[in-house]
C-alpha positions as CSV (number, residue, x, y, z in Angstrom):
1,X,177.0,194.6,102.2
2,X,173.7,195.9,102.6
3,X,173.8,198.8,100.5
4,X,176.0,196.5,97.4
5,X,172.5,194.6,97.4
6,X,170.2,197.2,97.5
7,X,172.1,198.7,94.4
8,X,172.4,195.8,92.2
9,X,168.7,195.2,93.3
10,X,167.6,198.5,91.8
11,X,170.1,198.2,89.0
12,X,168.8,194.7,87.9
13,X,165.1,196.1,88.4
14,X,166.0,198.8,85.8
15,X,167.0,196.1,83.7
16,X,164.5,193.7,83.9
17,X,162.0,196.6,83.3
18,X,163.6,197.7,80.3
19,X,164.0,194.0,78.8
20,X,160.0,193.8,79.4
21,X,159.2,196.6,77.3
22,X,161.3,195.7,74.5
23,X,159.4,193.1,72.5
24,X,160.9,192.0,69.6
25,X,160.2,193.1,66.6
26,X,159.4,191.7,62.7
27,X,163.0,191.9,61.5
28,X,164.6,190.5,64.4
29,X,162.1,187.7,64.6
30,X,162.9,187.3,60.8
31,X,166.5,187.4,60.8
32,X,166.6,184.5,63.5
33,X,164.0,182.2,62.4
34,X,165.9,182.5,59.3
35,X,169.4,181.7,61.2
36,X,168.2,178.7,62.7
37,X,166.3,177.1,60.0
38,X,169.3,177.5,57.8
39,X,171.5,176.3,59.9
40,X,169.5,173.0,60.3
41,X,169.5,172.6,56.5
42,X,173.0,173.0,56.2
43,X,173.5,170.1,58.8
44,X,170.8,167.9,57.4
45,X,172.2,169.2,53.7
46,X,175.5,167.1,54.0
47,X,173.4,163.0,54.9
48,X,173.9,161.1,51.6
49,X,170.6,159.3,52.7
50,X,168.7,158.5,50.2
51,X,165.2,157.7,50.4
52,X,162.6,155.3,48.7
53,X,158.9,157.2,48.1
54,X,155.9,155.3,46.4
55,X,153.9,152.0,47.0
56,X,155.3,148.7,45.1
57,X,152.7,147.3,43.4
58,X,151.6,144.0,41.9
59,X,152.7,145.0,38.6
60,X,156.3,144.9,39.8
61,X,156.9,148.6,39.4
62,X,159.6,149.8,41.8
63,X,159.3,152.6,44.3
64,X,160.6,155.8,43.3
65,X,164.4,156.8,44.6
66,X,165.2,160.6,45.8
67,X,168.4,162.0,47.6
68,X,167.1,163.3,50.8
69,X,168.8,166.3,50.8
70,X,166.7,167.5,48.4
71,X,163.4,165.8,49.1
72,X,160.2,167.2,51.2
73,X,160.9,165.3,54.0
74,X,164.0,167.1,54.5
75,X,162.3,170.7,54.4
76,X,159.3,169.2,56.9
77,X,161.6,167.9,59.6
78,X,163.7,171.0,59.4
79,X,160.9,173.4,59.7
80,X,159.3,171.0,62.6
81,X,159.5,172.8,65.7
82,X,161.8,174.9,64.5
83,X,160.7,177.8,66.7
84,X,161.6,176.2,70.1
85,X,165.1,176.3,69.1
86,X,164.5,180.4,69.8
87,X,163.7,179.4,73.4
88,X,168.0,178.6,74.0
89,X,168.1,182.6,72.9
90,X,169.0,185.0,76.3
91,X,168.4,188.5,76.5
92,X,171.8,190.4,76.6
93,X,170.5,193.7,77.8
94,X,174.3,195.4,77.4
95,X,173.9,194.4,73.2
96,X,172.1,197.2,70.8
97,X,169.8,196.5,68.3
98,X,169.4,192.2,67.5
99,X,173.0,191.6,68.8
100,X,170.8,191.4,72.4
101,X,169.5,188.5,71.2
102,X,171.9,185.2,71.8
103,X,172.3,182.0,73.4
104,X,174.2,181.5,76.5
105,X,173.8,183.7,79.9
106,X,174.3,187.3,79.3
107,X,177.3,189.4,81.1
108,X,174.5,190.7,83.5
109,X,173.5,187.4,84.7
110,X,176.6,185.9,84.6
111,X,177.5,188.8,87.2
112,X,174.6,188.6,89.0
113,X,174.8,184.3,89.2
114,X,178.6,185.1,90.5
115,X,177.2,187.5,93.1
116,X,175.2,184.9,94.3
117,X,177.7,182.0,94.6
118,X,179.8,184.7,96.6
119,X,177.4,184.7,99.3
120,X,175.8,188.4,98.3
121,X,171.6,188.3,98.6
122,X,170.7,189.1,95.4
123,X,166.4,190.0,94.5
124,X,165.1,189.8,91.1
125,X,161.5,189.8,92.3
126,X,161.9,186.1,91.1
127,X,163.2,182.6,92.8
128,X,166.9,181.7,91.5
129,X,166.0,178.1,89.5
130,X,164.1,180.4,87.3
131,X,166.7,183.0,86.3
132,X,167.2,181.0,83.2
133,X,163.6,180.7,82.2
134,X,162.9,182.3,78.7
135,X,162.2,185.6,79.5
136,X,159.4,188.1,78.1
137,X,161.0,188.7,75.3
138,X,162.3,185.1,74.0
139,X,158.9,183.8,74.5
140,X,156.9,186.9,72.4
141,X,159.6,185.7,69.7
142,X,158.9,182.3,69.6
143,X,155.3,183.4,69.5
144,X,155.9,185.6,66.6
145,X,158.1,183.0,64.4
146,X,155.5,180.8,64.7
147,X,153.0,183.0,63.2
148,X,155.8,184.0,60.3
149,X,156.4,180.5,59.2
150,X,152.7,180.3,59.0
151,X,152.2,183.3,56.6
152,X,155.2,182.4,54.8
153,X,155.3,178.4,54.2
154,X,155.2,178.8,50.7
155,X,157.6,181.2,50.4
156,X,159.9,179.5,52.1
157,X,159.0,176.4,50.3
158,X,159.3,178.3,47.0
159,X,162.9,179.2,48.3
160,X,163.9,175.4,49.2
161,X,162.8,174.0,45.7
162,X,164.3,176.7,43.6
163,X,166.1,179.1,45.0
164,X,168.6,178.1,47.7
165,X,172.0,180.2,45.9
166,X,170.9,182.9,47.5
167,X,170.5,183.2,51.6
168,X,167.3,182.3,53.1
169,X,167.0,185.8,55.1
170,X,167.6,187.9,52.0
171,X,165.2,185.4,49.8
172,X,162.8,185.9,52.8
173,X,163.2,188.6,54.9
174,X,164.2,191.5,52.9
175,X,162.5,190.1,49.7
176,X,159.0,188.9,51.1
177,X,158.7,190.0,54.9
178,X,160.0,193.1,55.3
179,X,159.4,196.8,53.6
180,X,163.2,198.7,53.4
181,X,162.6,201.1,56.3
182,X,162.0,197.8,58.5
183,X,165.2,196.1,57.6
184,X,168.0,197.4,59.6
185,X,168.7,194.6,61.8
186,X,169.6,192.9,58.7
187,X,172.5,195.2,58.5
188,X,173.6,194.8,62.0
189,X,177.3,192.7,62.1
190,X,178.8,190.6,65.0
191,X,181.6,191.6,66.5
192,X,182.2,189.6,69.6
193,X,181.6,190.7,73.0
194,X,179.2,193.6,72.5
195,X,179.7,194.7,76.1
196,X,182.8,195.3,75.8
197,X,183.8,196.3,71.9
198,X,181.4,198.6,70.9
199,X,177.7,198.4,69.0
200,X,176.5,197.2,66.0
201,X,178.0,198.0,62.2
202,X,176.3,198.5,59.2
203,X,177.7,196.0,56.6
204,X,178.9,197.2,53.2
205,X,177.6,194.4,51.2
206,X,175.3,191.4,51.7
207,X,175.2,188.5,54.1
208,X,177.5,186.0,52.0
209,X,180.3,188.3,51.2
210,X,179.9,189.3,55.4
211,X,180.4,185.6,55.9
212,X,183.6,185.7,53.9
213,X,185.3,188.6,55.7
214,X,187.9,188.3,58.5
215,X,187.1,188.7,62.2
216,X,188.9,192.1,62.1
217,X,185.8,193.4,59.4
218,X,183.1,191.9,61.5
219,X,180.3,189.1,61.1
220,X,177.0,188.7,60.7
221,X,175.3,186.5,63.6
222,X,175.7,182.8,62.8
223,X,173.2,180.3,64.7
224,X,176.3,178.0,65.6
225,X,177.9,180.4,67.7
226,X,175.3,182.1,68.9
């Protein structure tokens, strides 16, 4: 028993090393920001609210009527905090490329939590109610969205109001953000269990006709199953 601990202890220290020196970079911080931000707007896109702007005055004029899934306020609440929702990401260290990136426990931790409940000592090097705090690399993402939506507001704006047939992270990412050599996680597809089925794919076309294809062909992430 000793020696099972001692080697899941050095195992998950190798881990937990390598998840701390892989920061995330500008196309995976990109690709997700863009993930979850359209896939508020496509939740918020289907209210047939619709919502009265203006002052009435004493002249009697009216206030001015706009559908709301096509007004301002729609784009502001969607962008509001929309960072934090990076925070319910995990790091799934057995995943290449972005596909590490995901939410729910990874197949490491799930082990590891299973270990536990068996009675085995398990050391991280941290108490057990914080396993499932953001790690090192969540929390440099957040940081780095943050900074993105920033710098890019008006793009992203200028996609909203006039450009929303084509995908935010192509309108974004690969047309404002990113320079061709830095785009490759763009490319990678979801194909279930990474830990189990193999790495990531490069697609043969772009992220709508991805969407389309069977589960057989492979998927690009999508923030609702993530």
């Amino acid at each position: 028993m000793k020696l099972f601990t001692l080697v899941f202890f050095c195992v998950c220290g190798f881990i937990k090393a390598e998840e701390d020196e892989r920061l995330p970079n500008k196309c995976e911080v990109c690709k997700f920001l863009t993930l979850e931000l359209q896939d508020v707007l496509e939740k918020t896109g289907r209210s047939k609210e619709v919502l009265e702007v203006g002052e009435v005055l004493d002249t009697g004029k009216r206030r001015r009527k706009i559908k709301y899934n096509t007004s301002e306020t729609r784009l502001t609440e969607a962008v509001d905090n929309i960072c934090d929702r990076i925070l319910h990401y995990n790091v799934h260290a057995e995943r290449p490329g972005s596909l590490r990136y995901a939410k729910g426990a990874s197949q490491t931790m799930t082990t590891l939590k299973n270990l536990v409940h068996k009675g085995v000592k398990v050391d991280l090097g941290l108490p057990y109610e914080l396993w499932d705090e953001p790690s090192v690399e969540v929390s440099d993402m957040k940081k780095q969205c943050e900074t993105m939506l920033e710098q890019y507001e008006e793009v992203v704006e200028d996609w909203y109001f006039h450009h929303q047939d084509q995908r935010l992270e192509s309108f974004l990412c690969q047309n404002h953000v990113l320079k061709g050599s830095e785009q490759e996680c763009m490319k990678e597809v979801w194909k279930g269990d990474m830990g189990t089925k193999g790495g990531a794919k490069e697609a043969g076309g772009d992220s709508t006709e991805e969407e389309g294809a069977g589960e057989k062909e492979g998927k690009t992430h999508d923030a609702g199953e993530l």
